[in-house]
C-alpha positions as semicolon CSV with decimal commas, in nm:
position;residue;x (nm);y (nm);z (nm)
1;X;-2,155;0,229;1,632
2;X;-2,324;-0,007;1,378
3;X;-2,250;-0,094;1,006
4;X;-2,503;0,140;0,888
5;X;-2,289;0,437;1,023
6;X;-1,976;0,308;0,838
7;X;-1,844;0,579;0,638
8;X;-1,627;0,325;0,439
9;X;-1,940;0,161;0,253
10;X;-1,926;-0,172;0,238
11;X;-2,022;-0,363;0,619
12;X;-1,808;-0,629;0,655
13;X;-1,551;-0,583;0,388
14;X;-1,225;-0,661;0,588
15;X;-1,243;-1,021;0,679
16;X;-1,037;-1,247;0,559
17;X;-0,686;-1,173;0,312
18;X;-0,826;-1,121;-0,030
19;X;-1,164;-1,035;0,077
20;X;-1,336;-0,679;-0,026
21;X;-1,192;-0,328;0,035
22;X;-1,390;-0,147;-0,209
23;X;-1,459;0,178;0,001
24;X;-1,729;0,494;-0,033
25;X;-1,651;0,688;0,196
26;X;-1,785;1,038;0,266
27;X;-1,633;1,279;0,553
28;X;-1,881;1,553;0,469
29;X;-2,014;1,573;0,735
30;X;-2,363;1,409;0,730
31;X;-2,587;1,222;0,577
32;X;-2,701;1,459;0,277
33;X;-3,117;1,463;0,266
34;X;-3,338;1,185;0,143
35;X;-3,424;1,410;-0,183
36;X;-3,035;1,494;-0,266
37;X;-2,876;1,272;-0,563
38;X;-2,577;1,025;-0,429
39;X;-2,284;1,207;-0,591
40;X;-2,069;1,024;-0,793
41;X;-1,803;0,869;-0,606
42;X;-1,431;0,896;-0,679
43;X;-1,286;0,603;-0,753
44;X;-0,927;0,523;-0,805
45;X;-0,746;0,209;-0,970
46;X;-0,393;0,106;-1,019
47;X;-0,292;0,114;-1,395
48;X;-0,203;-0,207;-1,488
49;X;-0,474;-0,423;-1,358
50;X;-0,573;-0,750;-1,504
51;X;-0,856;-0,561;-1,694
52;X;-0,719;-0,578;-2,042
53;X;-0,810;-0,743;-2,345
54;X;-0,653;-1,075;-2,466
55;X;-0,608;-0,781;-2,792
56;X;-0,438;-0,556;-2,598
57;X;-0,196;-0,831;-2,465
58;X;-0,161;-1,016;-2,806
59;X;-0,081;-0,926;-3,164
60;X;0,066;-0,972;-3,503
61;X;0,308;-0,748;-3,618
62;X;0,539;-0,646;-3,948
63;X;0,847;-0,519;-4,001
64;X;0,717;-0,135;-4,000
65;X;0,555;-0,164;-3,701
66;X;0,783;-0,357;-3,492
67;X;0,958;-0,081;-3,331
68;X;0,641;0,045;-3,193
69;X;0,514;-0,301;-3,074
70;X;0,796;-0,409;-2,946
71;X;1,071;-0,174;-2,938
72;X;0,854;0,125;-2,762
73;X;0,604;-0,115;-2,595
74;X;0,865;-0,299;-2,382
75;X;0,918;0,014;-2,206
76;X;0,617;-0,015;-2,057
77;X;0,656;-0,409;-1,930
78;X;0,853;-0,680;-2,077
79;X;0,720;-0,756;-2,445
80;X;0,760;-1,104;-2,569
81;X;0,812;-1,184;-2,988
82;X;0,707;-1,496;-3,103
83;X;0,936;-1,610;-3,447
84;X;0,709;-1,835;-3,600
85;X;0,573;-1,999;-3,954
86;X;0,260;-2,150;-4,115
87;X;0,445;-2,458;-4,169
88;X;0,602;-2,451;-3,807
89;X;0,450;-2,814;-3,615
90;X;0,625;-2,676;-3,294
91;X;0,514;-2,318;-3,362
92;X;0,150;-2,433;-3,328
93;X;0,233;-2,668;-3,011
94;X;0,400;-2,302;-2,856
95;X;0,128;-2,056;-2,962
96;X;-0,197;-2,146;-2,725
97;X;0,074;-2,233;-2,455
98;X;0,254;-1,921;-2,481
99;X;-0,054;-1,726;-2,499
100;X;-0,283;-1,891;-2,209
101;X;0,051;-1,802;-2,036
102;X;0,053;-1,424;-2,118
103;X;-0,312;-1,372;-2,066
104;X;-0,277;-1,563;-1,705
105;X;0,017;-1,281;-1,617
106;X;-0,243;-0,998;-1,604
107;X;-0,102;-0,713;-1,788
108;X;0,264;-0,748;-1,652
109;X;0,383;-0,909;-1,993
110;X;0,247;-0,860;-2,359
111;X;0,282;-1,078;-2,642
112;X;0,396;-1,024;-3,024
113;X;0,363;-1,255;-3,277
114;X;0,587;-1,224;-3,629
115;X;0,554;-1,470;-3,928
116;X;0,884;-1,468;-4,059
117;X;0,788;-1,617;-4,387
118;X;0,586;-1,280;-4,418
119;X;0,867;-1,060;-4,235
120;X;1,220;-1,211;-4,220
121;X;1,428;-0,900;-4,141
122;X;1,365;-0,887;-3,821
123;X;1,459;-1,249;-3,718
124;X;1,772;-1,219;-3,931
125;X;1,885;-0,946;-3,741
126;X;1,845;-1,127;-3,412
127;X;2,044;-1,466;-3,583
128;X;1,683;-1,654;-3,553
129;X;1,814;-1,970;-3,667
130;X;1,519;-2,220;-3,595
131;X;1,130;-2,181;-3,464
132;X;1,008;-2,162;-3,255
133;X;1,195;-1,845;-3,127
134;X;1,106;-1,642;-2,851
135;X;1,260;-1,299;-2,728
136;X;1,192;-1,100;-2,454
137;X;1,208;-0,741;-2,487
138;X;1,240;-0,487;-2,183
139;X;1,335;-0,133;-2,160
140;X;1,365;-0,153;-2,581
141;X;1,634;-0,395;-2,534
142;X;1,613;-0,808;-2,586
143;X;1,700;-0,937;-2,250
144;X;1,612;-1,299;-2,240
145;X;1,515;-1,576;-2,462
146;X;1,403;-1,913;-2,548
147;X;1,364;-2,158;-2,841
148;X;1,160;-2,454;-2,925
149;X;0,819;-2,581;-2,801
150;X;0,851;-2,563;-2,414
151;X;0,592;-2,695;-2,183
152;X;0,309;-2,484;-2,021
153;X;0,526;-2,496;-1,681
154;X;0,889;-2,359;-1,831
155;X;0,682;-2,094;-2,051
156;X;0,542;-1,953;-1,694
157;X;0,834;-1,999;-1,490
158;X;0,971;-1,814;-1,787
159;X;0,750;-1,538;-1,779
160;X;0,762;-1,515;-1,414
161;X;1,138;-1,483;-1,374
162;X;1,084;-1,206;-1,667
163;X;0,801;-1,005;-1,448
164;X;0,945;-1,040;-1,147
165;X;0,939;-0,744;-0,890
166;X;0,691;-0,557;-1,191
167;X;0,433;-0,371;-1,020
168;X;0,643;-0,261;-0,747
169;X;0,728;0,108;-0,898
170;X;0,355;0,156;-0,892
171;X;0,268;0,020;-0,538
172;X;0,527;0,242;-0,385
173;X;0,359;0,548;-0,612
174;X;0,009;0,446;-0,475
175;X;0,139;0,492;-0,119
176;X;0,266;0,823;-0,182
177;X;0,004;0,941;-0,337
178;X;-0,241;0,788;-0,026
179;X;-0,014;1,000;0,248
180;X;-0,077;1,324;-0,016
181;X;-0,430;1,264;0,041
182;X;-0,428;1,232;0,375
183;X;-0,215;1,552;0,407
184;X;-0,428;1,746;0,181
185;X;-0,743;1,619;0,414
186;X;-0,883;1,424;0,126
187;X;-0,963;1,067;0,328
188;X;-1,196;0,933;0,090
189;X;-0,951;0,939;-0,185
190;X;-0,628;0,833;0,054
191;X;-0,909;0,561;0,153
192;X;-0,948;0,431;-0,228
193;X;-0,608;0,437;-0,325
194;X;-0,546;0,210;0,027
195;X;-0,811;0,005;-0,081
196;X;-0,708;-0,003;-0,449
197;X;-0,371;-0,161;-0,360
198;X;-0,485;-0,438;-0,105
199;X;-0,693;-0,545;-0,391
200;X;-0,366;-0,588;-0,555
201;X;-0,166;-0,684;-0,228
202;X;-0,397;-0,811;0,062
203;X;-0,099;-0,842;0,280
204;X;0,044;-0,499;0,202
205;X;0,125;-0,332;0,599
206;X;0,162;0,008;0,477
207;X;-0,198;-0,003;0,313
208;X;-0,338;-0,196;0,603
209;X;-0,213;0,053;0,842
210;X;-0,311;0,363;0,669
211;X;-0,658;0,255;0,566
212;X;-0,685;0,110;0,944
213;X;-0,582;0,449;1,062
214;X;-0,847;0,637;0,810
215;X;-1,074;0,442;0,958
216;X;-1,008;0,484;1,355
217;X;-0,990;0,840;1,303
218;X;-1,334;0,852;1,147
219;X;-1,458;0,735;1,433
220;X;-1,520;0,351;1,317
221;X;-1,288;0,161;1,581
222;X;-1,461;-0,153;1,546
223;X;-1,342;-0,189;1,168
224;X;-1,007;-0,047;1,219
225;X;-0,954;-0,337;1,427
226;X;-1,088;-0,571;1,160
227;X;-0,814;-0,440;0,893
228;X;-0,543;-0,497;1,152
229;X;-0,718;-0,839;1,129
230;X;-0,571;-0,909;0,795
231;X;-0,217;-0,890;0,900
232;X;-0,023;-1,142;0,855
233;X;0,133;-1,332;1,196
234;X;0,504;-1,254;1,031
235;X;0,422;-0,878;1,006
236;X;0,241;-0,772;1,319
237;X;0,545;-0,570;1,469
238;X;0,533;-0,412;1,109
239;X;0,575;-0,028;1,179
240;X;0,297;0,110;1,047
241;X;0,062;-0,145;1,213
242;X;0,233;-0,076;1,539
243;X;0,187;0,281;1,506
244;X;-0,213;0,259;1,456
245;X;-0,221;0,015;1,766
246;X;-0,016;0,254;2,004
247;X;-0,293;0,558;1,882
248;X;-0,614;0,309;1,957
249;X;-0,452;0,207;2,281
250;X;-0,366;0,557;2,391
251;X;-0,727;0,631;2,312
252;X;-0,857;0,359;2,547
253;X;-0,606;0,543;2,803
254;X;-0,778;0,889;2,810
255;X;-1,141;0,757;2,770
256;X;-1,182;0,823;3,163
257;X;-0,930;1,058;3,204
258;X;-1,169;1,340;3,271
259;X;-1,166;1,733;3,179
260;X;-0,770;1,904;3,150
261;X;-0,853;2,183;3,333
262;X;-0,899;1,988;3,661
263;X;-0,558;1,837;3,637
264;X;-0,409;2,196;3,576
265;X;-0,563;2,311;3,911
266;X;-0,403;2,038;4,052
267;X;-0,032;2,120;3,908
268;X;-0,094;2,447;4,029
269;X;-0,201;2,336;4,322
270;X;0,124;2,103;4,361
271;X;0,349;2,092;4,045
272;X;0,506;1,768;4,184
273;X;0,159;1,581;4,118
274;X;0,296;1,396;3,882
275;X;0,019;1,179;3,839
276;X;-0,184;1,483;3,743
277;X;0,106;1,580;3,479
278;X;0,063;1,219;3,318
279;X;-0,311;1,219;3,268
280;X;-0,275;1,591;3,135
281;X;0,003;1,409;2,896
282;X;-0,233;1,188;2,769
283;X;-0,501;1,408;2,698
284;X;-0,283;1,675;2,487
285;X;-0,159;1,360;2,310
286;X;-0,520;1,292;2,262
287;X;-0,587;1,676;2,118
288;X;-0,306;1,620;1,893
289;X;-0,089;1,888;2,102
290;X;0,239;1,611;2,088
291;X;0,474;1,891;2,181
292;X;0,276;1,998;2,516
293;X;0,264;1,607;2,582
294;X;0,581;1,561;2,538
295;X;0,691;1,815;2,781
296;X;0,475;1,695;3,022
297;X;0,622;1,382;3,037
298;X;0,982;1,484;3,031
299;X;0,906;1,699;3,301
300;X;0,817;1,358;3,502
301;X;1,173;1,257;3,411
302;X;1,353;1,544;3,496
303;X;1,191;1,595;3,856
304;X;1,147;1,220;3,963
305;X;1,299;0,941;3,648
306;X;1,163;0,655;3,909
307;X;0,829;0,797;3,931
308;X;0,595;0,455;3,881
309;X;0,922;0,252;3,787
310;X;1,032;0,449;3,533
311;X;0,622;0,514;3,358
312;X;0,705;0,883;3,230
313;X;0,944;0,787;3,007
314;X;0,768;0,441;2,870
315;X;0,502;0,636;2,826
316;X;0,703;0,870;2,594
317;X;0,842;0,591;2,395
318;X;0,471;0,460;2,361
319;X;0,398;0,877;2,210
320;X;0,729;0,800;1,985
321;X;0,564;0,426;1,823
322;X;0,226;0,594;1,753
323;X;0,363;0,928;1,635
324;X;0,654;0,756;1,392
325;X;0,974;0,768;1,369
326;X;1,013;1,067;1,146
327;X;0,763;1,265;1,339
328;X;0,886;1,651;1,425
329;X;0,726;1,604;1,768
330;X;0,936;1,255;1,831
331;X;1,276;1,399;1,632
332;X;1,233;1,705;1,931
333;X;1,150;1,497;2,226
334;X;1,424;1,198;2,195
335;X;1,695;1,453;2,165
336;X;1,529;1,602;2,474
337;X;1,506;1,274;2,656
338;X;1,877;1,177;2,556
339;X;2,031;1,474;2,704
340;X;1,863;1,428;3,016
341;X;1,919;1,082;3,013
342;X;2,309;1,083;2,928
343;X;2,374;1,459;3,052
């Protein structure tokens, strides 16, 4: 199939880690004629990224608005204050350091600045004894701290140990709202939201996987195998890549498998042809009937287990790894398979 019949959009947008996976993709159905306007496409973006202002990430504030800055604020992510003074040499040495610093962290952090010759209530409360004075805020609690004029390096190892893990909540959120997609038959939008994380995470398996897997199942093999490209060597036995390659290689099994009904004469004709009853297997996997193909292959085991060195049951495990773990069809058929292999 060629680029130009790439639902996804883009050709070539899964190459290397990083690169684009901005997707439009449309499983209407068709093309839609020459005369029809492009609708607009859905598009959908995690929250918090690097899009915002330098005056959304930095500001003054007073006394009466300092709960809302800070207090409130930090419940969203981590909220540095920044004690300073006109007459502060240091404070001045801190500010564009601090602030190059906050702007570099891309949303995760936001920064406060409070003169204290203009507001000192504040700072007294918090036993600000010298400035600079820097507290970090999270949850509407201080949490962390520093004072003085610290070097560009400290400042973002500082704000670093302070962000760490943040984003996380939201990734995980992304995901689940991907698989909703996908179960409510919505691909393009399970399709954006993959793409919208490995944006944020090139190296994410569970996006690589499911946007891999959007994309076999449309039909586009040839750039389902270029997302499993961008997995990293550490992560290839990842479970949600391994599931996607067990589906693609069961659909290279069947491609010359021939019509169903042919093998059913042939049970029919001899329900030992167990041969017949292993090709059938891999077509009902192939129709998405897992619980006939399933039983197809355990019938294999319970009339001959040594049939082609033991291939009935492999097989089955290979049904399991592309199904998942959690699957009703592979919860059904390994209690099956245990109890004839332990009865």
């Amino acid at each position: 199939m060629n680029n130009g019949d790439n639902p996804y959009g883009k050709s070539g947008g899964y190459g290397a880690a990083g690169g684009d996976y901005t997707t439009n993709v449309d499983f209407g159905g068709g093309a839609a004629p020459a005369s029809a306007p492009e609708p607009a496409a859905q598009t959908f973006t995690l929250s918090d990224e690097p899009q915002l202002a330098a005056a959304d990430l930095i500001k003054d504030t007073t006394t009466a608005a300092f709960t809302a800055d800070v207090i409130q604020e930090s419940r969203n992510q981590p909220v540095l204050v920044d004690f300073w003074a006109p007459w502060c040499g240091p404070c001045k040495q801190l500010t564009p350091i601090i602030e190059n610093a906050v702007r570099a962290a891309g949303g995760k952090v936001k920064l406060v600045k409070m003169n204290i010759d203009e507001h000192p209530a504040v700072a007294g409360q918090l036993g600000v004894q010298s400035i600079p004075a820097v507290f970090a805020f999270k949850d509407g609690q201080p949490v962390d701290g520093f004072m003085g004029a610290l070097p560009e390096s400290q400042v973002k190892a500082f704000i670093d140990k302070l962000t760490a893990g943040a984003g996380n909540d939201e990734i995980a959120g992304a995901l689940e709202a991907a698989k909703e997609a996908v179960a409510n038959g919505d691909q393009q939008m399970a399709a954006q939201i993959y793409s919208a994380i490995l944006q944020r995470e090139p190296e994410n398996v569970d996006a690589i996987g499911g946007l891999a897997d959007l994309l076999f199942e449309a039909g586009q093999t040839e750039q389902a195998a270029q997302v499993l490209a961008q997995v990293p060597e550490k992560q290839k036995d990842a479970a949600p890549i391994a599931a996607v390659q067990a589906k693609m290689a069961l659909a290279e099994q069947v491609a010359d498998l021939g019509d169903a009904a042919a093998l059913e004469q042939r049970l029919a004709a001899d329900p030992n042809d167990h041969q017949a009853r292993f090709d059938l297997a891999l077509l009902q996997n192939a129709k998405d009937d897992r619980t006939a193909a399933a039983e197809s292959l355990l019938a294999i085991v319970r009339a001959d287990r040594e049939w082609q060195e033991d291939g009935a049951r492999a097989q089955l495990l290979k049904f399991f790894e592309a199904w998942g773990a959690t699957d009703p069809a592979t919860l059904s058929a390994r209690r099956k398979l245990s109890s004839l292999l332990f009865s």
